[in-house]
Backbone atoms as SQL, in Angstrom:
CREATE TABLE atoms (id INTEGER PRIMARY KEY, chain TEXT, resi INTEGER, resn TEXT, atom TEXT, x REAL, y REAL, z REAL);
INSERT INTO atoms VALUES
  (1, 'A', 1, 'UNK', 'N', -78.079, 116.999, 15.058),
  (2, 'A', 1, 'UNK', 'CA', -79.443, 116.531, 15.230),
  (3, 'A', 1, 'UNK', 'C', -79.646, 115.191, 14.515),
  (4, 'A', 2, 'UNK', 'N', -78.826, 114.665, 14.019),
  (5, 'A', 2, 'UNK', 'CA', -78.759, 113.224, 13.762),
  (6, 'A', 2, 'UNK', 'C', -78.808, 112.189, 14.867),
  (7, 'A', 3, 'UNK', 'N', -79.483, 112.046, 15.850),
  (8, 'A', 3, 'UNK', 'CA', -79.231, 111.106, 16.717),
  (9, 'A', 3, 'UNK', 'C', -80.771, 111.017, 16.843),
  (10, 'A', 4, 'UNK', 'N', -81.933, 110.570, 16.266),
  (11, 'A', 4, 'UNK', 'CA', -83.003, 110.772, 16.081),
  (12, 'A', 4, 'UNK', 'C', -83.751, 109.427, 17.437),
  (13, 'A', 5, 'UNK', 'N', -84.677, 109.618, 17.885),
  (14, 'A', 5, 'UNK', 'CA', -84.978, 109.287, 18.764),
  (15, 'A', 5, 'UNK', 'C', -86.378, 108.374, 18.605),
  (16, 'A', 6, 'UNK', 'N', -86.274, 107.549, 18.659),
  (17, 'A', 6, 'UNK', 'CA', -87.950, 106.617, 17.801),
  (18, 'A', 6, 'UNK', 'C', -88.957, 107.057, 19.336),
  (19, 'A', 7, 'UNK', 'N', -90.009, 107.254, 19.315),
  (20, 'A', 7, 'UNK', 'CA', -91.028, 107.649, 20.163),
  (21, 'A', 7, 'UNK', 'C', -90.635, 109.123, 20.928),
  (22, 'A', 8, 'UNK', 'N', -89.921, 109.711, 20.567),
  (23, 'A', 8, 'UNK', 'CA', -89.361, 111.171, 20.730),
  (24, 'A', 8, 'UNK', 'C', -89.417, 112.151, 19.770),
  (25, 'A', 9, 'UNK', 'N', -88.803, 111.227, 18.544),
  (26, 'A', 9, 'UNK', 'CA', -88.753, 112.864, 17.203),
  (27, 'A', 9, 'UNK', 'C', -89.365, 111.670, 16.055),
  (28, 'A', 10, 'UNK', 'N', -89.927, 110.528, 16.552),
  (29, 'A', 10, 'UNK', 'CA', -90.357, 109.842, 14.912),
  (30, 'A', 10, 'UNK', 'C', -91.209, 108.535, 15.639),
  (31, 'A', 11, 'UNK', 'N', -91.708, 108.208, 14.803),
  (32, 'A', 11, 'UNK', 'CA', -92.455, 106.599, 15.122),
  (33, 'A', 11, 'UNK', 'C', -93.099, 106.077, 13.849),
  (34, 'A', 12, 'UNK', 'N', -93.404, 104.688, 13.568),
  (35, 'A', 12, 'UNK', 'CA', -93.502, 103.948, 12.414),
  (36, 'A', 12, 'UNK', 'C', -94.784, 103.872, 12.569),
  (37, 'A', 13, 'UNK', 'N', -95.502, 104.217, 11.328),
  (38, 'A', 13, 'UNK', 'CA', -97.100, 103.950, 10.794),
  (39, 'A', 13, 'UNK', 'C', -97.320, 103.516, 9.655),
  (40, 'A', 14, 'UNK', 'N', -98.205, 102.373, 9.557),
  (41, 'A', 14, 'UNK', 'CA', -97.988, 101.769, 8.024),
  (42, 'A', 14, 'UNK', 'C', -96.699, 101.532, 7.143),
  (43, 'A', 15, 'UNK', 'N', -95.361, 101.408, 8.092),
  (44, 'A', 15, 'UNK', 'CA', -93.930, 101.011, 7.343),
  (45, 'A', 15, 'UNK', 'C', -93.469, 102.219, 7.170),
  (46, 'A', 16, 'UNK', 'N', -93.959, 103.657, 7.353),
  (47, 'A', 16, 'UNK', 'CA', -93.477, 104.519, 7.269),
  (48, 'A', 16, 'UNK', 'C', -92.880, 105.499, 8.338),
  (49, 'A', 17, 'UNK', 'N', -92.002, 106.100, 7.963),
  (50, 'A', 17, 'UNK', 'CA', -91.565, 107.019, 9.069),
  (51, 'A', 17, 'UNK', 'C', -92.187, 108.758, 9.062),
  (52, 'A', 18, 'UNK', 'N', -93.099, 108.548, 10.281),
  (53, 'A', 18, 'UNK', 'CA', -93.556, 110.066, 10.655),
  (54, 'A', 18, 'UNK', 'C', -92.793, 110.665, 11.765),
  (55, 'A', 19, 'UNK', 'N', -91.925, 111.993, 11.218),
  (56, 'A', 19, 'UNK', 'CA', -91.715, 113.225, 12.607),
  (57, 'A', 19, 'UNK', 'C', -93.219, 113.657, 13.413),
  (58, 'A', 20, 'UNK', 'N', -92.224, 113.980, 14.310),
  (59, 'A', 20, 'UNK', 'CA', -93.267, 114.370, 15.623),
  (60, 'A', 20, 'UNK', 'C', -93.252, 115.754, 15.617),
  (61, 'A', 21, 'UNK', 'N', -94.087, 116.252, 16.073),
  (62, 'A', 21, 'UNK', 'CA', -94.192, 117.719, 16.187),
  (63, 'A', 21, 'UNK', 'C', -93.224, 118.523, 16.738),
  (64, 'A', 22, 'UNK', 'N', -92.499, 117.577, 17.962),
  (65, 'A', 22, 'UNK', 'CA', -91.691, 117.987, 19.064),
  (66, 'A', 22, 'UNK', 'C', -90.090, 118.248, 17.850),
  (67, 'A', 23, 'UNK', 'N', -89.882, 117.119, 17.404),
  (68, 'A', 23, 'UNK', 'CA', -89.201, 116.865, 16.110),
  (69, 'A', 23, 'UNK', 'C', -88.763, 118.622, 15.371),
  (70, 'A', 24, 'UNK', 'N', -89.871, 118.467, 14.616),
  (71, 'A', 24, 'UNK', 'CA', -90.237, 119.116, 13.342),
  (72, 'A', 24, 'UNK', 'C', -90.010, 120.401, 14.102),
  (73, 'A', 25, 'UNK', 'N', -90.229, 120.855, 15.865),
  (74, 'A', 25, 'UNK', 'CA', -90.172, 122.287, 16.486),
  (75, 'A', 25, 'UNK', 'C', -88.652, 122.625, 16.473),
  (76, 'A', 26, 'UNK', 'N', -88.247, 121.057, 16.876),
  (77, 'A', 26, 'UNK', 'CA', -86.798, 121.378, 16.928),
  (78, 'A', 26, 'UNK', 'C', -85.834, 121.556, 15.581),
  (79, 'A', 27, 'UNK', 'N', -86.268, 121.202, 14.850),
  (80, 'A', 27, 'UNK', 'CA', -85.304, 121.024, 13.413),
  (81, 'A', 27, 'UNK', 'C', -85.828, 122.592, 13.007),
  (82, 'A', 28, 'UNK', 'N', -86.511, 123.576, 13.309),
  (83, 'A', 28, 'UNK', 'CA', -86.524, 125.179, 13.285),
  (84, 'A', 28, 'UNK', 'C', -87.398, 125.790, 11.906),
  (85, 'A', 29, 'UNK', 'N', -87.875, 125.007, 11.141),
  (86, 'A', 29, 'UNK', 'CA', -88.400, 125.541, 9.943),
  (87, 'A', 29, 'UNK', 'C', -89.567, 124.465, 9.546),
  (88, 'A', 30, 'UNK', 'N', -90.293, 125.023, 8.240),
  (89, 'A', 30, 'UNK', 'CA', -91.647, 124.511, 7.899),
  (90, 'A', 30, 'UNK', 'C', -90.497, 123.893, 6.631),
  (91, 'A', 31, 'UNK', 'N', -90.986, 123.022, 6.038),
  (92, 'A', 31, 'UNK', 'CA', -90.556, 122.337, 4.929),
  (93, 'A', 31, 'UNK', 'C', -91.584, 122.130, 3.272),
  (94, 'A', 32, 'UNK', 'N', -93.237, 122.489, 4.095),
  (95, 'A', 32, 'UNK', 'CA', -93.991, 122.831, 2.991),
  (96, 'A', 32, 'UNK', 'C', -94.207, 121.345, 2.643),
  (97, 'A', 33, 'UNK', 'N', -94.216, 120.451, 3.070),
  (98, 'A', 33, 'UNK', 'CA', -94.482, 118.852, 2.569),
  (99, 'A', 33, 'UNK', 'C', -95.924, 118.786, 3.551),
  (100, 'A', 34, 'UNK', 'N', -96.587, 119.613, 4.083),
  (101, 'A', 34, 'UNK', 'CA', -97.923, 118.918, 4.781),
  (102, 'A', 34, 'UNK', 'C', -97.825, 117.862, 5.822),
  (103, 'A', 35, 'UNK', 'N', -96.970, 117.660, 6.367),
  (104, 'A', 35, 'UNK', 'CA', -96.448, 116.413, 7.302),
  (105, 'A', 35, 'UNK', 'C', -97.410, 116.324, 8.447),
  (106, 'A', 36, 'UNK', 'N', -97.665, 115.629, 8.847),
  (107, 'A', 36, 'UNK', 'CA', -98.910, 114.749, 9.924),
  (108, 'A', 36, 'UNK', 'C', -98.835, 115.362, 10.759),
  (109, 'A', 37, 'UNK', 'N', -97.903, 116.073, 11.368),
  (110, 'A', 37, 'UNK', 'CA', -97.871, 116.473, 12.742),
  (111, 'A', 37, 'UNK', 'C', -96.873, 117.869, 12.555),
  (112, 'A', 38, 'UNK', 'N', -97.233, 118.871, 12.034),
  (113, 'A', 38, 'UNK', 'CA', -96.331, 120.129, 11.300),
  (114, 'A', 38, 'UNK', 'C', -96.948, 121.308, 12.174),
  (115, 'A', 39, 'UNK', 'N', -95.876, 121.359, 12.972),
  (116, 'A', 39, 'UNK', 'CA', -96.516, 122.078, 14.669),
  (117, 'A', 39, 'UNK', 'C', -96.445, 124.118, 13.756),
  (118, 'A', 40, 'UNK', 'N', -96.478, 123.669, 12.279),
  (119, 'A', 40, 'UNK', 'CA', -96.154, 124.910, 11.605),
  (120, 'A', 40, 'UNK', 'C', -97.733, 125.541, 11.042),
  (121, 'A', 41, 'UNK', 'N', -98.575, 124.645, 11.029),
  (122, 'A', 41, 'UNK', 'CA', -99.928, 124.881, 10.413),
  (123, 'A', 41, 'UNK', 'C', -99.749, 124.893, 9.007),
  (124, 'A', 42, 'UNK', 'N', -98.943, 124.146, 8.316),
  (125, 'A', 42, 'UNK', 'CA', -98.868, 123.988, 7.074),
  (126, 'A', 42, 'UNK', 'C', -99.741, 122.245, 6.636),
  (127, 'A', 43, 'UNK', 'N', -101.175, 122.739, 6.090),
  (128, 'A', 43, 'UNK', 'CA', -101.556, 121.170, 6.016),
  (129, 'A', 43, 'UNK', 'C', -101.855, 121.048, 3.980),
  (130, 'A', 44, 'UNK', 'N', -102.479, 120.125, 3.874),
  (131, 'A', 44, 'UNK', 'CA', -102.696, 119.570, 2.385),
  (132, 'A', 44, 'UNK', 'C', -103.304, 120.378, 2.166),
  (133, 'A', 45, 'UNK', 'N', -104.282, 120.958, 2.550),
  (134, 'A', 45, 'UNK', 'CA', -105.179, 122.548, 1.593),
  (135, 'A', 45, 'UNK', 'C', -104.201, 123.275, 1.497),
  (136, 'A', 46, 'UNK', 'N', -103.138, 123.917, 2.184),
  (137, 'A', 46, 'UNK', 'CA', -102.673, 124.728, 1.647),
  (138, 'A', 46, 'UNK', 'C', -101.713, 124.723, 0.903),
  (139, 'A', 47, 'UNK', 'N', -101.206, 123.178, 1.040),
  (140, 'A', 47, 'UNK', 'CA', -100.276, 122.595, -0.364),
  (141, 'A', 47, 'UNK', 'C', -100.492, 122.922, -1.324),
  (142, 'A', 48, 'UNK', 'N', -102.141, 122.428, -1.547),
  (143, 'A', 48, 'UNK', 'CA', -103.077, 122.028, -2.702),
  (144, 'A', 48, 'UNK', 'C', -103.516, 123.530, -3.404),
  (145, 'A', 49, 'UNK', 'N', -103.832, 124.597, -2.786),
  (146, 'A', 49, 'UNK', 'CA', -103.577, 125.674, -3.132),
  (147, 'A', 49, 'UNK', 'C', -102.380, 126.620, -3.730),
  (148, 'A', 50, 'UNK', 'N', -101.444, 126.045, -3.136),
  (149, 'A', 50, 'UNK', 'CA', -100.415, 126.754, -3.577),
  (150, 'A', 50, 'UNK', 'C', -99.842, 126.183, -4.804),
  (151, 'A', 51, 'UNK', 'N', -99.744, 124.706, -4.639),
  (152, 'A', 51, 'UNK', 'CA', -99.764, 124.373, -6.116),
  (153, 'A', 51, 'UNK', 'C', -100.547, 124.609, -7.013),
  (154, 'A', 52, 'UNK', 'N', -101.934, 125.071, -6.769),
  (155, 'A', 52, 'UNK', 'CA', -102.995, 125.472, -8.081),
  (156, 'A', 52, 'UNK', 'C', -102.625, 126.709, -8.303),
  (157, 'A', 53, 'UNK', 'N', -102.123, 127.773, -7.219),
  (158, 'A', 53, 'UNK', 'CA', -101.888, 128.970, -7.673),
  (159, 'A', 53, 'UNK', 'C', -100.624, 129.551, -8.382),
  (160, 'A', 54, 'UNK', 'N', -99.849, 128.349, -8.136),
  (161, 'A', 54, 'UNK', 'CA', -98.460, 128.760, -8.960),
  (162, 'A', 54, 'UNK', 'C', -98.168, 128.000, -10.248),
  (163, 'A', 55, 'UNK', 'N', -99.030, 127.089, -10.914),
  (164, 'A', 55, 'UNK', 'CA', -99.458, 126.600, -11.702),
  (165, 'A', 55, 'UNK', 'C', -98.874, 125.154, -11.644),
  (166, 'A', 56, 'UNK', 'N', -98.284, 124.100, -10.907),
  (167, 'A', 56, 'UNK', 'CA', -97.727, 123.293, -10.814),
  (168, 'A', 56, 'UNK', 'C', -99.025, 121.703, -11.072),
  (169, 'A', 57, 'UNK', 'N', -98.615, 120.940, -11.539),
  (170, 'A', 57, 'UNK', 'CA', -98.776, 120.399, -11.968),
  (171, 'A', 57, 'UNK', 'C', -99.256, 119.166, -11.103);
């Protein structure tokens, strides 16, 4: 899965590189980073929670 595909599994916003949903379905797992397009329903509240609840810093 290294052969990454620009307007397929990624595209550049503000100099940065965002996965695509299509991406992120195919690579098979949630990663827990809140990512823009996380076809997993993992967003920043529940980051932000889980770090308050496990005491992280």
């Amino acid at each position: 899965m290294s052969d990454l595909k620009e307007g397929e599994d990624f595209y550049f916003e503000r100099g940065l590189m965002v996965l695509t949903a299509k991406y992120l379905l195919k690579r098979g797992y949630c990663c827990k980073n809140a990512c823009r397009n996380c076809p997993y329903g993992f967003t920043k509240k529940k980051k932000e929670a889980e770090e308050k609840g496990s005491g992280k810093v």
